[in-house]
Structure formats: C-alpha cells, structure tokens
C-alpha positions in Angstrom: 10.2 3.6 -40.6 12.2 5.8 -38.4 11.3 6.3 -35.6 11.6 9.0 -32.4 11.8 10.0 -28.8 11.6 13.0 -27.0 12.5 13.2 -24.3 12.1 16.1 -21.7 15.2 17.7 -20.0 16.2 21.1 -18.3 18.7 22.8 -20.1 19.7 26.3 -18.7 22.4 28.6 -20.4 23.3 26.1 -23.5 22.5 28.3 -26.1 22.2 24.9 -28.9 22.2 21.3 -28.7 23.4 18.4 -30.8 22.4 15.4 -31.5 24.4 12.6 -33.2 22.0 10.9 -35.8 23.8 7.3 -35.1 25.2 5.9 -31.8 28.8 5.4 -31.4 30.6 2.1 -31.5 33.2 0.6 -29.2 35.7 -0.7 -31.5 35.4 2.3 -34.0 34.3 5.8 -34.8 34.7 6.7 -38.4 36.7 3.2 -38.9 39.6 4.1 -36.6 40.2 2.4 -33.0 40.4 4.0 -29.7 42.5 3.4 -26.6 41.2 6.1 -24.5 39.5 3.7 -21.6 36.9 6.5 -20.9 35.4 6.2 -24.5 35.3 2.7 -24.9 33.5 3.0 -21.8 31.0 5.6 -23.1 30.6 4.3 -26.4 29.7 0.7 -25.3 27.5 2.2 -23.3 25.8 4.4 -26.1 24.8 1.3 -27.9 23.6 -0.6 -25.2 20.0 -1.1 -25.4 17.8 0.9 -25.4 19.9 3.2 -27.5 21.0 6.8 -26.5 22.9 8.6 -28.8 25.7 11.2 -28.4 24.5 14.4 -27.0 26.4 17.9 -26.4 26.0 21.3 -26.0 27.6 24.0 -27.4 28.7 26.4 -24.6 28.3 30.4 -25.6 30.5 31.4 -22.9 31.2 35.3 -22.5 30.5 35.6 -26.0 26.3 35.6 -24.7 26.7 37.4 -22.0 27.5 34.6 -19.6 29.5 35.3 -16.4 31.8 33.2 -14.1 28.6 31.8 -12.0 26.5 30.9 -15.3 29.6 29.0 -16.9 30.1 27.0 -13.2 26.1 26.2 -13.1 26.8 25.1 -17.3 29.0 22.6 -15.8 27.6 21.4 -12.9 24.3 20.6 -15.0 26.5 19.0 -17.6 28.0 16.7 -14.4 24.5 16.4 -13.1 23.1 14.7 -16.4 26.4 12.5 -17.3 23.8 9.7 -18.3 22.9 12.2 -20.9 25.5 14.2 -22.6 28.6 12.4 -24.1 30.8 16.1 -23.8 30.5 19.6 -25.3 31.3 21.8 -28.0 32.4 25.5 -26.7 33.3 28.8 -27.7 37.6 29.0 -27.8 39.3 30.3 -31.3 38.7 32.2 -34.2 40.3 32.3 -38.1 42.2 35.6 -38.5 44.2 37.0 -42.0 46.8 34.9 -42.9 46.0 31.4 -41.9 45.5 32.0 -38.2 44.6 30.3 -35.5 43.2 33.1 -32.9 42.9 31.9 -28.9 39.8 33.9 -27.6 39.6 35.5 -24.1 37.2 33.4 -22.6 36.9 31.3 -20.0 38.8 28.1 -20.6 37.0 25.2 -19.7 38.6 22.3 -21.5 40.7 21.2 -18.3 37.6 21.4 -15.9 35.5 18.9 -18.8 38.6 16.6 -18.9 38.3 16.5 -14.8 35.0 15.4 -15.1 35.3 13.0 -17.0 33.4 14.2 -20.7 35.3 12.3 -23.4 34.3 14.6 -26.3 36.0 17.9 -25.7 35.3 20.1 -28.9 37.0 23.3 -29.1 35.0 25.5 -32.4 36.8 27.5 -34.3 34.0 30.3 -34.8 33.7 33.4 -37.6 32.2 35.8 -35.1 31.5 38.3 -35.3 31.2 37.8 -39.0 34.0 40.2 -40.3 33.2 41.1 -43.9 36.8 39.8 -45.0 36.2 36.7 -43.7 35.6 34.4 -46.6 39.1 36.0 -48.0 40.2 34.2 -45.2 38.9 30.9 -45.5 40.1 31.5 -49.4 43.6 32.0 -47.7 43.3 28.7 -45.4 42.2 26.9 -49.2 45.0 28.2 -50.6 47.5 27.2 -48.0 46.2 24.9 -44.9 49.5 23.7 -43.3 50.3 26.3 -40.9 46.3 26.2 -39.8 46.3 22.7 -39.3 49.8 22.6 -37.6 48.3 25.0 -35.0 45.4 23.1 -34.5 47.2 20.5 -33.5 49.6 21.9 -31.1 46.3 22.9 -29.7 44.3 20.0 -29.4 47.7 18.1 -27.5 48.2 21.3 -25.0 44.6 21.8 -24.2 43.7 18.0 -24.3 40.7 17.8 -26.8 38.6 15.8 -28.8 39.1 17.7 -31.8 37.9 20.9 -33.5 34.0 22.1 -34.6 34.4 24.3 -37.7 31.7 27.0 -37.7 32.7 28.8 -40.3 29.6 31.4 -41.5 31.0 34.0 -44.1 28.1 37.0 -44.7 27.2 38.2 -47.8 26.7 42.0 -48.9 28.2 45.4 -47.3 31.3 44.9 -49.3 32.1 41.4 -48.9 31.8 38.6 -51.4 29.8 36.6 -52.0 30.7 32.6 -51.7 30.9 30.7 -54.6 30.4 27.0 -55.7 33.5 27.5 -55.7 34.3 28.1 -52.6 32.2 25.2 -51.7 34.4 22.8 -53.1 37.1 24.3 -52.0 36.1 24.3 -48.7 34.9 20.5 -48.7 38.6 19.6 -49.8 40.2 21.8 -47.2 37.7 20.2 -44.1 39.1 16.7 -45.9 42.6 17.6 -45.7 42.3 18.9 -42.3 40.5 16.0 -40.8 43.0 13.1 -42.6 45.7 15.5 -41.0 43.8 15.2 -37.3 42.9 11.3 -38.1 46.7 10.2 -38.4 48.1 12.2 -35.4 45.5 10.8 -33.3 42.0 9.7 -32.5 41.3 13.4 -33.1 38.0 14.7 -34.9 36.8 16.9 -37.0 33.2 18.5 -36.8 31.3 21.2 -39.3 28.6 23.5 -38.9 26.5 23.8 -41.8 23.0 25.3 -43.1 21.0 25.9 -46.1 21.3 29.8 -46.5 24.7 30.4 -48.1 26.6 28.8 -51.3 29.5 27.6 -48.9 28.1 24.5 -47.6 27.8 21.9 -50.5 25.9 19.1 -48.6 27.1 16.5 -51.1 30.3 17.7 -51.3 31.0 17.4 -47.8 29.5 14.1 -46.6 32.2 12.6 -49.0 35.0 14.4 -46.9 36.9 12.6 -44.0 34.9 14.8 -41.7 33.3 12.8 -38.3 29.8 15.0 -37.7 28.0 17.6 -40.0 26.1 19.4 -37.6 22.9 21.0 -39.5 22.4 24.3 -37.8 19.0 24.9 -40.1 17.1 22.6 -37.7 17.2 25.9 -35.1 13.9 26.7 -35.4 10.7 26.2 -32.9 8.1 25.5 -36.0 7.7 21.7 -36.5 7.2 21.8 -40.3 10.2 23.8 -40.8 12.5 21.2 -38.6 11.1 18.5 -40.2 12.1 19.8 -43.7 15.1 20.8 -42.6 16.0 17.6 -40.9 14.5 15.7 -44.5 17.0 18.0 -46.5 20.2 17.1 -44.3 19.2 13.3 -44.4 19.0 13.1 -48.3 22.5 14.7 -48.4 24.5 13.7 -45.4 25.3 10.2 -44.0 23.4 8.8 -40.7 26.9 8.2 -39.7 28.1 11.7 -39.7 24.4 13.6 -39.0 24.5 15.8 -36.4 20.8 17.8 -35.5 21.2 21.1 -34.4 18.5 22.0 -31.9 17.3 25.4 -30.1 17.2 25.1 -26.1 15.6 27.6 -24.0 16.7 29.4 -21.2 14.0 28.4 -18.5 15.5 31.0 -15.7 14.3 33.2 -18.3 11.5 31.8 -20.7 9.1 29.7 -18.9 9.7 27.3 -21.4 10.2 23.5 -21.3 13.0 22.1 -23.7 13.5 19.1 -25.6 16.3 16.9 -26.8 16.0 14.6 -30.1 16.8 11.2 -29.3 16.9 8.9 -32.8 15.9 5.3 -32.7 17.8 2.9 -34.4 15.1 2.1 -37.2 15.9 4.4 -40.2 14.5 3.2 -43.7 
C-alpha cells in the first residue's frame, strides 16, 4: 500500500511545486557519485527517518508579474523553510531558431541560491510564450543537438547549477503543427543525448516537464531516457479525482525513481487559501 502525508505549509509567490516521488541517496543519484559536501549532506539527510523527500519550487519570476521585493520575500521563505525545500527550479532561458540557447531578462538568482546554501539549482529552459514555430524548433535541436548542449553547458559551469528543467510545451492550431509520435520519439532520444552529455561532464542533471494533453510527451518513451526527474505537470489541478488519476497515469508509465508531482500552490497574500505539499512515504506496492 502506499501511503501519504500532507503536510501543511505557507507558500507565497511560488507559482508550482514539486515533489520527488523517491528520496535521494547519499552515495548516488541516478547511479553516479557526488563530491559536492553540501549534497551528501542533504541527501543523507533526505533519507533519514522519517523520510522527506526532495521538494522545490519553481520560481515565475517577472515572467508573473513579480517584482524585485516579491523575488527577495521568494527567497527569504525558501531560507526560512531549509528543513523543507532541497533547491528550486526558476525561470532563466528559452529555445530560439536555429538551436539556441536564449538568456532571459530576468532577475538572476542562481548566485543568491548557491549563497544560501540550496544544492539543487535548476535553471528551465521554457517555450513561452508558446511561439507557433516552436516545435520547428525543437525539430531543429532533434536534428542537430550539439551546439544546444554545448551552450548548456558553458551555462550550467558559469552560472553554477544543478542542471537544466526542460519545459518544452509546443501549441497546436493557428498555423503551427501539430506534434507527432514522431516527434515524441525524437524528443525522448534528444532528452537522452542531452542528459548522457550533462552526466559525463559532471554531476549535472537533467529534468522534464511533461503532461497528458499533447502527442510530444511519450511517457514510456521517456522513462527509458538517461533523464533524472519527469515532472508531471497534469497533477495541477485542485479536484482530488482528477489528481489522483493523474498521479495513477504517471506512476504506471514513469519510474518512482525519476517521478516528480507537479502541484498548484496558492498565493495566500491574495487567496485566503491554505496550501499543501505531497510528501510520499516510502511504502509503494
């Protein structure tokens, strides 16, 4: 039986939260070894009993509205629950035409989470604001990943991260194509490339985005990459039945190892709403 927590927590200005399905391991992530002292440290502590899995935001940045102030109170609450969250996913680059890697104007925060201490630093490369040519990019990154990967690279040593969150969402109609199985494929054997490419430079990850409303995520497909997470963004919803089939969907397809549970939080400055975080036992069956 598996089995679950929740747990009640304050969360203002994180537009999403994830939730690693399984706890992280000291010696190894994904089968490599770490040196970085500050992870050991976390992950031994993430499967100390009782267990607490890896939990981050992802931070919207400008790109919701937020200014200067609400991006300083993001991180002070991020400090403020250390015990909590094991780092953050943010807001940073883009794909453009021709196998870009595109730096955002926003406000760059990956220094100020190394200063405090976060170990997992995850830039996202993002496709908003959904560009109707932007699956004829991704079809150009399939067809030719090197200089994309080489420039992620050179950005994850300058800007000292984690690794990379692929949230790639191509839209369908008003003149753009529509994704294929195709595609799918394709995509699942670029995301491999790219993380085996991360992997032997580094103890460098690679996360993905996925849903359940467009052909270009192939569940299956992907869970067999290199990939570290597979972050389900179709558990964003508020009704229980719809989470729970969501969340049944992405177990039957995706490893425990690499689920990640995309959930909603709400802005209590502005919704009187209270917020919960997932927290997984470690009884699945």
């Amino acid at each position: 039986m598996m089995t679950v927590r929740l747990m009640p927590l304050l969360l203002v200005g994180f537009a999403a939260t994830w939730v690693v399905a399984t706890p992280l391991h000291s010696s190894a992530i994904s089968g490599r070894d770490f040196s970085d002292p500050q992870r050991t440290k976390m992950a031994t502590e993430m499967t100390a009993p009782p267990v607490a899995r890896a939990v981050f935001p992802w931070l919207c940045l400008e790109r919701c509205g937020d200014n200067s102030s609400a991006i300083d109170y993001q991180l002070a609450q991020l400090r403020a629950n250390k015990s909590v969250f094991t780092g953050a996913a943010w807001e940073d680059y883009n794909l453009g035409p021709n196998v870009t890697l595109v730096k955002n104007n926003l406000t760059q925060i990956a220094s100020r989470m190394a200063e405090l201490g976060f170990a997992d630093r995850w830039a996202m490369v993002s496709s908003y604001p959904y560009p109707p040519q932007f699956l004829t990019w991704m079809r150009q990154v399939f067809a030719d990943p090197v200089p994309f990967i080489n420039a992620c690279l050179d950005a994850i040593r300058s800007e000292m991260l984690t690794g990379f969150n692929i949230d790639w969402e191509p839209t369908s109609g008003g003149g753009a194509p529509d994704p294929t199985e195709e595609d799918a494929q394709a995509y699942a054997a670029f995301l491999d490339r790219f993380s085996r490419a991360l992997h032997s430079a580094g103890p460098y990850q690679v996360s993905v985005a996925v849903a359940t409303w467009s052909e270009i995520w192939n569940l299956t497909a992907l869970a067999g990459t290199a990939v570290d997470y597979i972050a389900t963004m179709s558990t964003y919803t508020g009704n229980l039945t719809t989470w729970e089939a969501q969340f049944g969907h992405a177990r039957q397809a995706i490893p425990l190892s690499k689920l990640v549970i995309g959930l909603e939080t709400v802005n209590t400055e502005v919704i009187s709403t209270s917020s919960f975080l997932l927290i997984v036992s470690d009884h699945f069956g």
